[in-house]
N, C-alpha and C positions, 0 to 999 in steps of 0.2 A: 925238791931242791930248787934253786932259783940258778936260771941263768947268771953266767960272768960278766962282769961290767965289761970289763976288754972287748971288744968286737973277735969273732971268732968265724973260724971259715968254715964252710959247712961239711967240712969232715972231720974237724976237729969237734963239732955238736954233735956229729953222728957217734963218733965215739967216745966221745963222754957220757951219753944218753943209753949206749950197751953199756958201759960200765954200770952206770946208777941202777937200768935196769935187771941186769944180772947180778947184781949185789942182793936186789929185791928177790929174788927168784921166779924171773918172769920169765914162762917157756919164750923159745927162739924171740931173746932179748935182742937179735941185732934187727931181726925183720919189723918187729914193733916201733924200732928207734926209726928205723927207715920209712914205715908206713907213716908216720907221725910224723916226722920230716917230709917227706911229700902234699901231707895232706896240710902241712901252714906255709912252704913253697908256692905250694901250686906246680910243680916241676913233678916228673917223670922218676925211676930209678936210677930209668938209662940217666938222665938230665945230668941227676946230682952226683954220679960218680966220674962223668965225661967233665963237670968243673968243681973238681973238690974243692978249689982255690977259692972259689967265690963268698964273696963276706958274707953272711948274713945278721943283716942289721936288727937291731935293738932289740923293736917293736915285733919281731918273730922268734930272736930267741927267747925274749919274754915267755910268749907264745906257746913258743915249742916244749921249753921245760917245766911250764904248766901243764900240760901237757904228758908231758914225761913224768911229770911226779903223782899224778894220778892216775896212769897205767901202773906204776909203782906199789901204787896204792892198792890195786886191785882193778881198776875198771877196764873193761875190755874194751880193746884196740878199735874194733869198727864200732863202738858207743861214743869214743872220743870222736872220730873222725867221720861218722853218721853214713859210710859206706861197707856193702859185703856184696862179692861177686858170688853171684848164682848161675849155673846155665850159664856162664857167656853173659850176663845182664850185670850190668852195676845197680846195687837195691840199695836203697833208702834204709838205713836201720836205727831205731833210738830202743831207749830202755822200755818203751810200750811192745816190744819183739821179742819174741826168739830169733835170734841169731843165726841165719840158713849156713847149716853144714855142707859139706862137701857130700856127705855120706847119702844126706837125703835128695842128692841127683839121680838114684839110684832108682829113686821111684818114677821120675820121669821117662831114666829109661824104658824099665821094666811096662809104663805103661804102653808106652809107644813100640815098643817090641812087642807087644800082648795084640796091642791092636792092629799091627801088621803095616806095612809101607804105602798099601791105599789110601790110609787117610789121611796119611802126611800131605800137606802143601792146600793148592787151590783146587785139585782137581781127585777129590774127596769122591767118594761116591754118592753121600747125600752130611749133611749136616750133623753134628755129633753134640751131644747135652753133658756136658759136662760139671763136678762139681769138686772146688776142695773143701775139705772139711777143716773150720780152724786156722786159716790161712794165714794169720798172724802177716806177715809183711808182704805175704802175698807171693811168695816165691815159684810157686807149686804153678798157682794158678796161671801165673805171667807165661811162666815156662811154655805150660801145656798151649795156651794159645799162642803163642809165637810158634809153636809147632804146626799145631792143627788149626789153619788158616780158615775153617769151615765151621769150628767148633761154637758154641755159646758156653760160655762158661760162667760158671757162679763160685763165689767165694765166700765163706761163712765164719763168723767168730764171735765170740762175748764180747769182743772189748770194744769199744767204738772207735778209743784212742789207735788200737791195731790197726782196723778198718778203714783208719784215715792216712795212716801209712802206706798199706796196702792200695788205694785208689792214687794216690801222685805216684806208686810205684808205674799202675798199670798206664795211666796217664803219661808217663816219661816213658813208655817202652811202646808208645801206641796201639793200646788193646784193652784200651777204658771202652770202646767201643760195644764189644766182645766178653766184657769180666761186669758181670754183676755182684754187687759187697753186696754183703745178707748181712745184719746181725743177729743171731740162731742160735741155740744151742743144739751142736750137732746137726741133724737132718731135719730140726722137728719142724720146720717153714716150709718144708716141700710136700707135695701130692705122691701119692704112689705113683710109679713105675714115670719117674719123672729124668731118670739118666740112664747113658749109654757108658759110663764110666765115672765113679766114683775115688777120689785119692785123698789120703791124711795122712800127716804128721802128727798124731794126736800126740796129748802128753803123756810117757810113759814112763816116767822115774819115781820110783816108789817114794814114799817121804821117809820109809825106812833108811833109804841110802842117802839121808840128804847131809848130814856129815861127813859122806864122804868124796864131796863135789869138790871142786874147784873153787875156791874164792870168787874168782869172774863168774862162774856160775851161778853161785848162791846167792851168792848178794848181789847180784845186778841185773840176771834177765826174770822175767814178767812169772812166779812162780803156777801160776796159772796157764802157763803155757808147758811147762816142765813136769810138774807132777800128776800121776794119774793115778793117785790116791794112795792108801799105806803101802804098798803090793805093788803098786803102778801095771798094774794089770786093767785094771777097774771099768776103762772106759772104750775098752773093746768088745765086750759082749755086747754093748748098748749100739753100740756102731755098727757089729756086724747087723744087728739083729734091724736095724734101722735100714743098715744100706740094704737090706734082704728084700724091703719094700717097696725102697724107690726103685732099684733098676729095674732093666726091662731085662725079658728074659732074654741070655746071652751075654747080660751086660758083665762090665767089669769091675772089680773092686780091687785098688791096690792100696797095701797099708806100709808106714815105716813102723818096725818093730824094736824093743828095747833088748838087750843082751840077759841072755836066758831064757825068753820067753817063746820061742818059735815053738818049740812042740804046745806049750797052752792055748797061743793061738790058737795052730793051727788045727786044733782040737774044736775050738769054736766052730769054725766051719765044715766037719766033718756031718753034715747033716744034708738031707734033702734040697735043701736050697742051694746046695754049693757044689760048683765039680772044676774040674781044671787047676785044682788049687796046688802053688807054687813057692818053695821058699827062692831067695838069692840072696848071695852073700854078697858083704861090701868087698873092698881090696882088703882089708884084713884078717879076713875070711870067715865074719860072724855072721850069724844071718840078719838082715836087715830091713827087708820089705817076704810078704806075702799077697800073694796074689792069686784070685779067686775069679771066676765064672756065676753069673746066678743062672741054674738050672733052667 
């Protein structure tokens, strides 16, 4: 749609922009309108409901309903607005990404639960090698070293486009230092028994289910980050069988898993190489990550 000649106050944009978008069928159409409102502001939430009076000129509601008409469209909200909160971190996101979920916090916890409250901070017991796998915008990895102040981390992916997201991510959170970008498939840049903890969000959505995604889904994030083959199983056994080599013994391996798959997993790992092995569920109580010990 294109913005109104009339100059218009910004509550009155706010909600003409939930209508357009709930017409479209755009989930939580008011929060989108306000996120995108904020983000050609430059103002806060709090900001714009504390002066809904205030005009907003021309040249942003231009802007704004450009905007608006391509969330409309399908494009998803932090592709327009080139931000998604991870961890507490504001991240860099473009259509060279997968888009970090809330769900996949889960694996941060889980690691940092696994590896016990010693190694959080500066006063670590000794240094910890860490590595993600796939890191696409680098979410995993930021995280883990803004935790583990002691850690060396590496972060690995195909894309290069990804990997240059991923370093101004680590760069703006101060831990470009600390984060090594690999371009890799998988583990296969590393030397054996090269970490002390291993983590991925690999892709795991089968291409079987790919008509039944989301529009913002299908057609806008990096499919190569998404699918992990007809099955979307595919690119776990390669993983485990990989991370089996680089850790050290003791080490840990935590994975994000896709819905349904937790018993094939964790099948995978039922072998000599693995013990300690753990499902957790997200908050809506599927299982989401598994987590594993190497022997």
């Amino acid at each position: 749609m294109l913005a109104p000649k009339d100059p218009m106050t910004l509550r009155e944009a706010l909600q003409q922009a939930a209508r357009e978008l709930r017409a479209a069928n755009v989930p939580s159409p008011v929060l989108a309108a306000e996120l995108l409102l904020m983000h050609v502001t430059g103002k806060s939430r709090a900001w714009l409901y504390a002066h809904p009076e205030e005009p907003l000129d021309t040249a942003a509601a231009d802007r704004y309903f450009e905007l608006v008409e391509r969330r409309a469209a399908g494009a998803p909200t932090q592709y327009l607005t080139g931000h998604q909160e991870f961890w507490g971190l504001d991240l860099e996101v473009t259509p060279a990404v997968l888009i970090p979920r809330p769900e996949t916090e889960h694996v941060v916890e889980v690691a940092l639960a696994r590896l016990g409250p010693a190694f959080h901070g500066e006063s670590a017991p000794r240094p910890l090698r860490v590595v993600d796998v796939g890191t696409g915008s680098g979410c995993l990895a930021i995280a883990l070293a803004r935790e583990l102040l002691r850690a060396r981390v590496f972060a690995t992916d195909i894309s290069e486009r990804a990997l240059a997201i991923a370093r101004r991510n680590a760069a703006r959170h101060g831990v470009l230092d600390r984060v090594g970008l690999v371009e890799a498939n998988l583990l296969a840049a590393f030397a054996p028994r090269a970490f002390d903890l291993i983590v991925s969000n690999p892709p795991y959505i089968g291409r079987k289910e790919a008509a039944s995604l989301p529009r913002e889904v299908l057609e806008h994030e990096p499919p190569a980050a998404l699918f992990g083959g007809e099955e979307g199983i595919e690119v776990y056994p390669v993983l485990i069988a990989q991370a089996a080599e680089r850790l050290v013994s003791g080490g840990l391996l935590v994975l994000e898993i896709g819905y349904g798959v937790s018993e094939r997993v964790e099948a995978l790992l039922d072998a000599p190489d693995w013990r300690e092995i753990e499902i957790t569920n997200d908050l809506a109580g599927i299982p989401r990550v598994v987590a594993a010990r190497r022997a």
